[in-house]
LOBABA-23519 format. One record per residue (C-alpha): residue in one letter; z, x, y. Coordinates in steps of 0.5 Angstrom, whole numbers, padded with zeros to 4 digits, always signed. Each point is the difference from the previous one (the first is absolute). Example, Ala and Ser with C-alpha at 12.3 -4.5 7.8 and 13.67 -1.06 7.14 Angstrom:
BEGIN
A+0016+0025-0009/S-0002+0002+0007/
END
This chain:
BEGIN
X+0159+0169+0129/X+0003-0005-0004/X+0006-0002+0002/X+0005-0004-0003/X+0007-0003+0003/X+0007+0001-0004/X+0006-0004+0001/X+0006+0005+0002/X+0005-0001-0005/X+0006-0004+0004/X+0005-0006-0002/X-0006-0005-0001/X+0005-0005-0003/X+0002-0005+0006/X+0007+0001+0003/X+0001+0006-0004/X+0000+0004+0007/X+0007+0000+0003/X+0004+0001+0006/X-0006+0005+0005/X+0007+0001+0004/X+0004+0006+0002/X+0006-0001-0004/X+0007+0004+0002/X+0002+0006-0004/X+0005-0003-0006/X-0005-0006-0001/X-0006+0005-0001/X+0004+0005-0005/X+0004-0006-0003/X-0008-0001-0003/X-0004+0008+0000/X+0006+0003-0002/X-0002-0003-0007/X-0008+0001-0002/X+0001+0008+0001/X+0007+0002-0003/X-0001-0006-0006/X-0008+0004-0002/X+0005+0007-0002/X-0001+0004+0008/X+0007+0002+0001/X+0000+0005-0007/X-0006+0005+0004/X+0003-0001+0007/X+0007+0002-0004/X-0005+0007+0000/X-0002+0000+0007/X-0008-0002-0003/X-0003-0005+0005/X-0006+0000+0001/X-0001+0007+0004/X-0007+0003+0000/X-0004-0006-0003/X-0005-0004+0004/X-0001-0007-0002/X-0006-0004+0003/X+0000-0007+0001/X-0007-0004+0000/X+0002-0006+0004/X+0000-0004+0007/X+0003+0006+0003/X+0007+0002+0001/X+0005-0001+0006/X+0002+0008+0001/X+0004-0003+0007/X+0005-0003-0005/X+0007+0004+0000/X+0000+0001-0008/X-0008+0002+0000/X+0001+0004+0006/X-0006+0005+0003/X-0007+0001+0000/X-0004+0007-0001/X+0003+0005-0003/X+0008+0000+0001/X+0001-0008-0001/X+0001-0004-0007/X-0008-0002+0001/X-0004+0007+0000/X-0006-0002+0000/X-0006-0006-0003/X-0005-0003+0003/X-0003-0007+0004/X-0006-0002-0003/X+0000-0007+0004/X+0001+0003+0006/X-0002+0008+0000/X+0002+0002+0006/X+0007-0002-0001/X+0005+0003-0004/X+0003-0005-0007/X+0005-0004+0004/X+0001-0007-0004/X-0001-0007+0004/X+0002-0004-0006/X+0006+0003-0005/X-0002+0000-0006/X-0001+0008-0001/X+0007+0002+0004/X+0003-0004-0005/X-0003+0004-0005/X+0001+0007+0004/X+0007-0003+0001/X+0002-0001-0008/X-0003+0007-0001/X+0003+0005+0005/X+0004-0004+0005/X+0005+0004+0003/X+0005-0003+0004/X+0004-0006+0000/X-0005-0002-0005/X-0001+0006-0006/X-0005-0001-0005/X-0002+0004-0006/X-0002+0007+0003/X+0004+0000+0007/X-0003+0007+0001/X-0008-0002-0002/X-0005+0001+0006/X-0005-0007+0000/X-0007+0001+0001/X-0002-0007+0003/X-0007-0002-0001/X-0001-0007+0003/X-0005-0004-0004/X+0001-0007+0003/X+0001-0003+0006/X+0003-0007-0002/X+0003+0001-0007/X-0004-0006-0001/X-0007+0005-0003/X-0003+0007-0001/X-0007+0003-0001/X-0002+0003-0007/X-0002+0006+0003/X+0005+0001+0005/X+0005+0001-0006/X-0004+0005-0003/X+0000+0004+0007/X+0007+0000+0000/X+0001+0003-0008/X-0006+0005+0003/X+0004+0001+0006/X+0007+0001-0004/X-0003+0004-0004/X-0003+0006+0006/X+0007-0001+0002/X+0002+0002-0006/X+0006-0005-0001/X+0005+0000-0006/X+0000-0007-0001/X-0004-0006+0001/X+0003-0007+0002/X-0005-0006-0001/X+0004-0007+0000/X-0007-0003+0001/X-0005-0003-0004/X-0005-0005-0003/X+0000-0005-0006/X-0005+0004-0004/X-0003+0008-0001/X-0004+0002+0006/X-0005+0007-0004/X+0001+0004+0007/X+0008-0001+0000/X+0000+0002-0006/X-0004+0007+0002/X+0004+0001+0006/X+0007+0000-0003/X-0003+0004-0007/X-0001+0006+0005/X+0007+0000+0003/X+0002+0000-0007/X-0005+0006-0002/X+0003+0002+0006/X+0007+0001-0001/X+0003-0006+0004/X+0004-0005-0004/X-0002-0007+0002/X+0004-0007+0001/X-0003-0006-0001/X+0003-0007+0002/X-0002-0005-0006/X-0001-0007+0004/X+0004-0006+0002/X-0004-0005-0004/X+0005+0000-0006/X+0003-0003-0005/X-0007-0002-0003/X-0004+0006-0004/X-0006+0005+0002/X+0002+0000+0008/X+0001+0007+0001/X-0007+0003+0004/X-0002+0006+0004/X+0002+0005+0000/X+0006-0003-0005/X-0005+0001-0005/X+0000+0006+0000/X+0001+0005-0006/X+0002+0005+0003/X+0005-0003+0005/X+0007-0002-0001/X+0001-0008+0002/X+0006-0003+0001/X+0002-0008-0001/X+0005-0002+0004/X+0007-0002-0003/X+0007-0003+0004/X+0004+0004+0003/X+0008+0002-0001/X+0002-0006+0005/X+0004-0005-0001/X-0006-0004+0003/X-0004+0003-0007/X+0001-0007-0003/X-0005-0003-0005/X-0002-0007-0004/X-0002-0002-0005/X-0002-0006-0001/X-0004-0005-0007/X-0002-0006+0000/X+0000-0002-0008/X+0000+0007-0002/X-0005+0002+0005/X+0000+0006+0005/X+0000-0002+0008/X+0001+0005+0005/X+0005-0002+0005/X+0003+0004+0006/X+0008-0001+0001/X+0001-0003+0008/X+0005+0005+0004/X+0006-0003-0001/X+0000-0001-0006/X+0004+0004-0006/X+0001+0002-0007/X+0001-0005-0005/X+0004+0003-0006/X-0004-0005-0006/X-0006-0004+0002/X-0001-0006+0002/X-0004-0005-0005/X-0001-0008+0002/X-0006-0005+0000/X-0004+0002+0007/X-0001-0006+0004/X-0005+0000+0007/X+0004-0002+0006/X-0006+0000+0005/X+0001+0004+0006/X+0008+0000-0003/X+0002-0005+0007/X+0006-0004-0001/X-0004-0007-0001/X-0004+0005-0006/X+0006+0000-0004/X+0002-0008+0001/X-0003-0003-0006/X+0000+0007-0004/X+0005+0001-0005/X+0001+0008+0000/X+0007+0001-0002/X+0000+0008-0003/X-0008+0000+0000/X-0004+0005+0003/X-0005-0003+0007/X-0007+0003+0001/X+0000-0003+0008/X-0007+0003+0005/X+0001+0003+0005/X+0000-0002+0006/X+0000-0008+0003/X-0005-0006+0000/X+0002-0001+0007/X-0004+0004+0005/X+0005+0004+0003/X+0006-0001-0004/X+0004+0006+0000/X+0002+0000-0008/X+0004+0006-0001/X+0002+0003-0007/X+0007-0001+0002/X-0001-0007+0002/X-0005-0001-0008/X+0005+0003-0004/X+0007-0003+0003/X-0003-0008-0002/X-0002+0004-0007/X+0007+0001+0000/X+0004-0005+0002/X-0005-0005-0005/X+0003+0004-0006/X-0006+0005-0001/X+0002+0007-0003/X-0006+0004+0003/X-0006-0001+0004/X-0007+0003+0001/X-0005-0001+0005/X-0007+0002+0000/X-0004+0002+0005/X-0004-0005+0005/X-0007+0005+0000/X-0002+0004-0004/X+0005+0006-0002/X+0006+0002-0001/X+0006+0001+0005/X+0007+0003+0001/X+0004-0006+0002/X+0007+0000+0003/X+0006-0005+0001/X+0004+0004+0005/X-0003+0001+0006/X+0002-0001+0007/X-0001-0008+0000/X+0005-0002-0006/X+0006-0003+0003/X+0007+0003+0001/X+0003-0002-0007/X-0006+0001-0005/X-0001+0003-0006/X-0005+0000-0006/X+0003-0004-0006/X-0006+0000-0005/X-0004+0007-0001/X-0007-0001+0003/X-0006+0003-0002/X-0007+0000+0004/X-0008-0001-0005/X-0006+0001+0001/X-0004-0007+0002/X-0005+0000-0005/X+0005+0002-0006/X+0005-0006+0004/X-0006-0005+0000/X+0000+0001-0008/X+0006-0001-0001/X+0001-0006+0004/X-0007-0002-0005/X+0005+0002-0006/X+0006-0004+0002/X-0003-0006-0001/X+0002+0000-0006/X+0007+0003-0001/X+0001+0007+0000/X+0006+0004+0000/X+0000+0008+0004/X+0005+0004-0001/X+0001+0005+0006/X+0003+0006+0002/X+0002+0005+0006/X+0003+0007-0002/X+0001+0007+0004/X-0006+0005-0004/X-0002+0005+0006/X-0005+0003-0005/X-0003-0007-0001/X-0008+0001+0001/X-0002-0004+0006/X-0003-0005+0000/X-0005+0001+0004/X-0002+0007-0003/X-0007+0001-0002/X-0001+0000-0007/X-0004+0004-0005/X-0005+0001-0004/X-0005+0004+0003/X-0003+0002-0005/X+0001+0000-0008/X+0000+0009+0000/X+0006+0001+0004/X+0007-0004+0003/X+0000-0002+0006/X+0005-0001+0005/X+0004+0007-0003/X+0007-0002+0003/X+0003-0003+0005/X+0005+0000+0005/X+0004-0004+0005/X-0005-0004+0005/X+0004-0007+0002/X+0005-0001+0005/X-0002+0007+0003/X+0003+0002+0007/X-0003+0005+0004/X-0003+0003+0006/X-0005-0005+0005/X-0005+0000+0005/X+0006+0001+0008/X+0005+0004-0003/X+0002-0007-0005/X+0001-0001-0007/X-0003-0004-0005/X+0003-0003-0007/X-0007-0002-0004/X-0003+0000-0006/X-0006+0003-0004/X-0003+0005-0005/X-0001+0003+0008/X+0007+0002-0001/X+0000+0001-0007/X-0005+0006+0000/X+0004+0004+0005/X+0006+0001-0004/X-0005+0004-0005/X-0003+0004+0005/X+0007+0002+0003/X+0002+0002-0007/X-0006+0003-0001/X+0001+0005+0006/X+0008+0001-0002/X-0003+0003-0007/X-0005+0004+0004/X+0004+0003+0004/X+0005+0002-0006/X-0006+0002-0003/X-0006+0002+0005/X-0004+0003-0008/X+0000-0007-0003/X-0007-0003-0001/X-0001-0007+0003/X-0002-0003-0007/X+0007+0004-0002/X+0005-0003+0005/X-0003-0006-0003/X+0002+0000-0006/X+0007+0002+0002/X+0000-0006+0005/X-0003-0005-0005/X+0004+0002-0006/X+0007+0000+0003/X+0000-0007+0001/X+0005-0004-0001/X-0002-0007-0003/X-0001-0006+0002/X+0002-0008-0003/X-0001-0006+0001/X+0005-0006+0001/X+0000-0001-0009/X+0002+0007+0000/X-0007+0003-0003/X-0003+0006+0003/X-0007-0002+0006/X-0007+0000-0003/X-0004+0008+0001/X-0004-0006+0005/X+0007-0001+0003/X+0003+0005+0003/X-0003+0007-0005/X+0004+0005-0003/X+0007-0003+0004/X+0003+0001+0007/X+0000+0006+0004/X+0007+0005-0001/X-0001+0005+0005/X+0006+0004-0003/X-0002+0000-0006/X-0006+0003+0001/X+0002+0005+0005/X+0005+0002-0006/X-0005+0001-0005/X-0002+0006-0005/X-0006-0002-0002/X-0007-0002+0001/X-0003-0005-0005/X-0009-0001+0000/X-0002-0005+0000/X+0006-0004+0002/X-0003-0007-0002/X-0007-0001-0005/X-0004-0005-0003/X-0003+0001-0007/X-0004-0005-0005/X+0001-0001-0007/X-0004-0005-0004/X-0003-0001-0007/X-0003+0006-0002/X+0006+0004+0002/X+0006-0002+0001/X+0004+0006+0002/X+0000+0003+0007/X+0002+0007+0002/X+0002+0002+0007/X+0003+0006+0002/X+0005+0002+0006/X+0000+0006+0004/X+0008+0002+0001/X+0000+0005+0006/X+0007+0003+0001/X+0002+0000+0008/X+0007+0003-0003/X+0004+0001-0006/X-0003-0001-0007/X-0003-0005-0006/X+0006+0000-0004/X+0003-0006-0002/X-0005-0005+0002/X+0002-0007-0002/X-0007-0005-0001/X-0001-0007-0001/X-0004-0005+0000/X+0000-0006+0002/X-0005-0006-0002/X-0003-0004-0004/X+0003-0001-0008/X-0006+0001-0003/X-0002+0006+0003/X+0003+0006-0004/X+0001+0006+0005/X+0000+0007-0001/X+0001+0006+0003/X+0001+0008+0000/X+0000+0006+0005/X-0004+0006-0001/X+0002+0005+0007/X-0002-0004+0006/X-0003-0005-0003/X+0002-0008-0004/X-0004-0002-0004/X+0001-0008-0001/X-0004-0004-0005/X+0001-0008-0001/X-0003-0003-0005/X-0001-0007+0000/X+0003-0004-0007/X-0003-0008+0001/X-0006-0002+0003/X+0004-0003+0006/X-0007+0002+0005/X+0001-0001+0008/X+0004+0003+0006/X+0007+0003-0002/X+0005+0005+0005/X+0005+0005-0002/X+0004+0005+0002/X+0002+0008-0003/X+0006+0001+0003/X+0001+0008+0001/X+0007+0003+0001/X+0001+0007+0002/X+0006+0003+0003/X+0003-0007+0003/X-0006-0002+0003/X-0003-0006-0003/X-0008+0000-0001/X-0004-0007+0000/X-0008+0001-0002/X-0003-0007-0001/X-0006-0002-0004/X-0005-0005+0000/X-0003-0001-0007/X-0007-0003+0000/X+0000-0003-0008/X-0007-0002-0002/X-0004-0004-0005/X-0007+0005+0002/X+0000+0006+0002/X-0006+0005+0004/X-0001+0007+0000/X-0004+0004+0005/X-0003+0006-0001/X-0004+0005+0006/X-0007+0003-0001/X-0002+0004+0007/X+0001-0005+0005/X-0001-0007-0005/X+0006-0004-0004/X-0001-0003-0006/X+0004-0005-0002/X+0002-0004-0008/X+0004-0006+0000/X+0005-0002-0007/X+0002-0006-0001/X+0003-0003-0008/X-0005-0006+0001/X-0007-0003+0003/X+0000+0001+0007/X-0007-0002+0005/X+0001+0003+0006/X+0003+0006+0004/X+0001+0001+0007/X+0002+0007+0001/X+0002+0002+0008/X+0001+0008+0001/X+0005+0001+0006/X+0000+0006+0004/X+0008+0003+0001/X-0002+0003+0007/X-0001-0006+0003/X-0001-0006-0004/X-0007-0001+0000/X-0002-0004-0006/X-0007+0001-0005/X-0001-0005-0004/X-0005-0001-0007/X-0001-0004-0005/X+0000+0000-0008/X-0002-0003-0006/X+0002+0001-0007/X-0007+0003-0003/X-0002+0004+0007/X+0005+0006+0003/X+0001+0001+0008/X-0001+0005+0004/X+0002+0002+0008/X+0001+0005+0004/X+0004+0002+0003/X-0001+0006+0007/X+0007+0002+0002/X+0005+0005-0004/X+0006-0005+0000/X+0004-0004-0005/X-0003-0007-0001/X+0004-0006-0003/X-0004-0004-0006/X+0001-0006-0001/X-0004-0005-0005/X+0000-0008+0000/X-0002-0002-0007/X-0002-0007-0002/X+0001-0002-0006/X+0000-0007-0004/X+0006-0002+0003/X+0002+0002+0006/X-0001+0007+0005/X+0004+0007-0002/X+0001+0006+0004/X-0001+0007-0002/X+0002+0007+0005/X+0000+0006-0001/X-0002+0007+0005/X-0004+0005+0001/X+0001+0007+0004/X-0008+0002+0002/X+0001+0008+0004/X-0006+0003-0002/X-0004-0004+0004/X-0004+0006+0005/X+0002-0002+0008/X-0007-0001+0002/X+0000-0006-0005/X+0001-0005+0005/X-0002-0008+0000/X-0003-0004+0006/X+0005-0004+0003/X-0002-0004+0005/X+0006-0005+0002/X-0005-0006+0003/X+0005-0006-0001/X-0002-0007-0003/X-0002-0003+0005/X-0005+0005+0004/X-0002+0002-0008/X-0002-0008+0001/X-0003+0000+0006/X-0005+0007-0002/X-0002-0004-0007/X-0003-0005+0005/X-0004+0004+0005/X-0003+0004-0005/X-0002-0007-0003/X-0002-0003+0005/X-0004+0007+0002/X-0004+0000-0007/X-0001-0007+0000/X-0003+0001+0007/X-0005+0006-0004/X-0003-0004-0004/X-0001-0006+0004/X-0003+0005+0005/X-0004+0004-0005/X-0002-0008-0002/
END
C-alpha cells in the first residue's frame, strides 16, 4: 500500500508556541474567556443550547481524556469513544497535545469551557508525535467516524497538496450526513498553501485570525510603499498614527552598533541575536540602545529561517525597564532584502494597531482551485488558551485552533436544529460572518480569509438558508452576462421586505428579481476589464444580515463541453488567432485531473467513467501570451458498471516496471538471436 506522510497542522512558526505551563485560574480565564464568548456563544447558551446530544470526532494525536475539563473515557465521559490506530490495543490517549487542545476549543468543560461544553468526543489518534501521519491512517479514521456515526468531524491536520484518497474519504462522510471541518495550514501569508483535506470542496476550511485580547496587536510595515510582514514584540503597544522615517541597519542592535550611526527618529533593522557566541542579547537589551540612540522604532529579523514571536518583558529585564520604542520581529529572508535595499536610502513607514479579526499571518491561503473559494471563513486562532496534556493549559496559536470554533458552532446550530442538512449548517455558518479589514481599512482578499469571520449568534438568530452561500461564475467575450440563482429557504417567518445589494466592481451592472424561493441575479459585464474580480450580494431579512460572495472569472476565450454516452467533446472561442490549448478536466469527488490537447482545426474528445461533476479548464495559447477559459459539466447518466481501472502505482515504481519490462524484452530478442 502506498503510504504518504502529512505533516500535522501545528504552529510551525518558531517560537509561536507558548507557555507549556499550568497557569492559575484568573491568569488562564484573563485569556480563554475571550475567543469563545467574542465568535457570539453567550446568545445560545442564553437558550440553554450547548452542544447536548452531538458527537464531534477529532482526527488527531489523541485526546487527554484524564484531563479535568475532558474528563472520562467510554460511555459516561467527555470522550465516548474513538479509536488507537498507532496502537490498537490501547484506547486513543494523546502523548503530545495537539488534539487535547483541539478537543478543549470544542467541548472543554471545566475551568476551561469551550463552544459545545455539553459535546461527546470521539477521539481518533492518528499521530504518535504530532510531527507526521500516514495517508491511509486519515482515511481509516474518516471510515471509523463515519461507523461510528459522529455528527461532526474535526481535522486540524493536512498537507500542501490534494491527496485523491482524502478526497474520497471525506466525500463519503458528506454523502454521509456528517459535516466536516478542516483546518487550512499554517504556511501563510503566501498564496495556494491550503492542502488535503482543506481542499476539499465539500468541507468548511478555516483561517485563522487574532483573538479579542489585548495581545491581539498586528503590524504593519513598507519599505518605499512595499509590504513586509512583521510581528509586534509582547511589550510593545498600539501606536495611535504610523511612524514613518528613513530605516537604518544597526547590525545586531548593540551599543558599539549605534556609535557611528546617526539614527536620530529613524526606524533600525537589527538581526537577532549576537555575533559573540554565547552572548545573551536580549530584545529588551536591542531595543533600549535603539532607544537611547534617538531611534523611533526597531525591527529585528530572524537569524535562521522563519518567523517568531519575540518578547521584550521577560523574567531577565531588569527592575526599572520598560520598552520605549515598538519593536516588531520579520522574517530572515524578507530582512536580508531589506538590509539589501537599504543601501540606498529608503524610507518605512510602520504601524501596530489592535484588530482581533485581523488574518493571521501564518493562516494558509487560497486558491485551490479557480471553481470554488477556499478557505470558506475564518475564526479565532491566535493566542489560543486551552486545555494540555497533565490536567495544564496551553496558550498557542494556528489554524489548529481556528477550526474547532467552527466545529463547536456547528454542533450549537445542530442541536437547535437536528433536521438541518450539513451543506444547510454551512450556509448558515458561512453567510452570518462577520467582515474582515486589513490595516488600510479595505475588506481581506476571498484568498484571505473567504466569506469574513465566524458570528456564532448571528448564525444561530438566522431565518434563512441561502444555496449556495458562495459561487464562482465565468464571463467572457462571446457572453458577457452571468446568471445565477439563490434557493432561500425560510427556517421561520417570511420573504417579505427583502433588502439586496450588491457589492463589487463599477463595471459590472447587477440585477436581480425574486420569483417564490428563488433569486434570480444577472450581472452583466459593461468593459472588457478580463481577469479575477470579488464581489459580494449582501441580503437582509429580518434583522440578519446575509453575505454571499463571488468569484467572477472575466475571460477573452471561452469552452464549452457537451456529453455523448460516456465521451465530452469540447469547442474552444477566442476573438483572435490562437495555436494551441491544453485542456484539463478535473473530477469533483476527488480532484483527479484529465488532460487533453486541442488544435484550432482538429476537436477533442475525452472520457469520462464516473457520474460526478467535473471541473473544465482550458489553457489557450495565443500569439501573445497564455489565456485561460473554464466551464462545467454534470455527467448522471453514466451506467454504475462503467468503471475505469485505477491502478494507483506511484511514479517511482511506475519507473522501475518500465525498466524491467525493457530490460526483459531486450533480453527476448537477444535470446531469440
Amino acid at each position: 500500500m502506498k503510504f504518504l506522510v502529512f505533516s500535522l497542522i501545528v504552529v510551525i512558526v518558531s517560537g509561536f508556541i507558548l507557555f507549556q505551563t499550568v497557569q492559575t485560574e484568573n491568569e488562564f480565564r484573563a485569556y480563554l474567556d475571550k475567543s469563545v464568548p467574542y465568535i457570539g456563544t453567550d446568545i445560545p447558551r442564553m437558550e440553554g443550547i450547548d452542544g447536548t446530544g452531538i458527537k464531534i470526532a477529532v482526527i488527531d494525536t489523541g485526546v487527554d481524556f484524564n484531563h479535568p475539563d475532558l474528563f472520562g473515557w467510554g460511555p459516561n465521559g467527555k470522550v465516548i469513544g474513538g479509536y488507537n490506530f498507532i496502537d490498537e490495543n490501547q484506547p486513543p490517549l494523546d502523548t503530545n497535545g495537539h488534539g487535547t487542545q483541539v478537543a478543549g476549543v470544542i467541548a472543554a468543560d471545566g475551568q476551561a469551557v469551550g463552544v459545545a461544553p455539553k459535546a461527546k468526543i470521539l477521539a481518533y489518534k492518528v499521530s504518535e508525535n504530532g510531527e507526521g501521519v500516514a495517508s491511509d491512517l486519515i482515511i481509516r479514521a474518516i471510515e471509523k467516524a463515519i461507523e461510528d456515526e459522529a455528527d461532526i468531524i474535526n481535522i486540524s491536520l493536512g498537507v500542501n497538496r490534494t491527496n485523491a484518497k482524502i478526497e474520497r474519504a471525506v466525500n463519503l462522510a458528506l454523502e454521509k450526513e456528517i459535516f466536516v471541518v478542516t483546518a487550512a495550514g499554517n504556511d501563510g501569508p503566501e498564496l495556494h498553501t491550503i492542502g488535503s483535506p482543506g481542499r476539499n470542496h465539500g468541507s468548511v476550511t478555516v483561517g485563522a485570525t487574532y483573538n479579542n485580547l489585548t495581545s491581539s496587536l498586528v503590524a504593519t510595515l513598507e519599505v518605499d510603499g512595499k509590504p513586509f510582514t512583521v510581528i509586534p514584540m509582547i511589550g510593545s503597544t498600539k501606536l495611535d498614527v504610523p511612524i514613518t522615517g528613513k530605516i537604518i541597519s544597526a547590525g545586531y542592535g548593540k551599543m558599539e552598533d549605534f556609535e557611528k550611526l546617526n539614527v536620530k527618529d529613524a526606524i533600525v533593522i537589527v538581526e537577532r541575536g549576537s555575533d559573540v557566541e554565547g552572548e545573551l542579547l536580549f530584545f529588551s537589551i536591542k531595543e533600549s540602545n535603539a532607544a537611547y540612540a534617538g531611534a523611533k522604532a526597531m525591527i529585528v529579523y530572524n537569524n535562521v529561517p522563519g518567523i517568531f514571536l519575540g518578547e521584550l518583558i521577560h523574567e531577565f529585564i531588569e527592575p526599572d525597564y520598560a520598552p520605549q520604542i515598538p519593536v516588531v520581529s520579520i522574517d530572515r529572508e524578507e530582512g536580508l532584502k531589506i538590509i539589501e535595499s537599504i543601501k540606498e536610502e529608503k524610507t518605512a513607514s510602520l504601524h501596530l494597531f489592535y484588530n482581533p479579526d485581523f488574518v493571521a499571518h501564518f493562516s494558509s491561503r487560497g486558491p485551490v482551485s479557480p471553481f470554488y473559494i477556499k478557505p470558506e471563513l475564518v475564526a479565532p486562532g491566535a493566542y489560543i488558551n486551552t486545555t494540555q496534556n497533565n490536567a495544564g493549559y496551553n496558550f498557542t496559536s494556528g489554524t489548529s485552533y481556528a477550526a474547532p470554533h467552527v466545529s463547536g458552532a456547528a454542533a450549537l446550530l445542530l442541536q437547535k436544529n437536528p433536521q438541518l442538512h450539513h451543506h444547510e449548517i454551512k450556509s448558515l455558518l458561512l453567510t452570518t460572518v462577520e467582515p474582515v479589514s486589513d490595516a488600510y481599512g479595505k475588506e481581506f482578499s476571498l484568498n484571505d480569509a473567504g466569506a469574513g469571520r465566524l458570528d456564532i449568534g448571528k448564525a444561530f438568530g438566522a431565518k434563512l438558508i441561502i444555496m449556495p452561500p458562495n459561487f464562482v461564475s465565468t464571463a467572457s467575450t462571446d457572453n458577457r452576462v452571468v446568471e445565477r440563482q439563490l434557493e432561500l429557504k425560510l427556517i421561520e417567518g417570511t420573504l417579505d421586505n427583502l433588502d439586496i445589494k450588491f457589492e463589487g466592481p463599477e463595471f459590472i451592472k447587477f440585477a436581480h428579481i425574486l420569483e417564490g424561493n428563488i433569486l434570480k441575479i444577472k450581472m452583466n459585464m459593461t468593459e472588457e476589464n478580463f481577469g479575477e474580480h470579488e464581489g459580494k450580494i449582501i441580503i437582509n431579512h429580518d434583522g440578519t444580515r446575509y453575505t454571499i460572495p463571488f468569484l467572477i472569472h472575466y475571460t477573452q476565450g471561452s469552452i464549452s463541453v457537451s456529453q455523448q454516452n460516456q465521451k465530452l467533446s469540447f469547442d474552444i472561442s477566442y476573438p483572435g488567432e490562437w495555436s494551441f490549448a491544453k485542456i484539463s478536466v478535473i473530477n469533483s469527488k476527488d480532484g483527479k485531473v484529465d488532460t487533453t490537447t486541442m488544435l484550432p482545426n482538429k476537436k477533442t474528445t475525452m472520457e469520462v467513467y464516473e457520474n460526478a461533476e467535473y471541473w473544465i479548464e482550458a489553457k489557450i495559447r495565443t500569439n501573445e501570451n497564455t489565456t485561460s477559459a473554464y466551464n462545467t459539466i454534470e455527467i448522471t447518466t453514466l451506467p454504475e458498471n462503467v468503471q475505469r481501472l485505477d491502478i494507483d502505482i506511484p511514479t517511482k515504481q511506475i519507473g522501475i516496471i518500465a525498466v524491467i519490462v525493457a530490460a526483459v524484452g531486450i533480453f527476448g530478442i537477444i535470446k531469440r538471436r
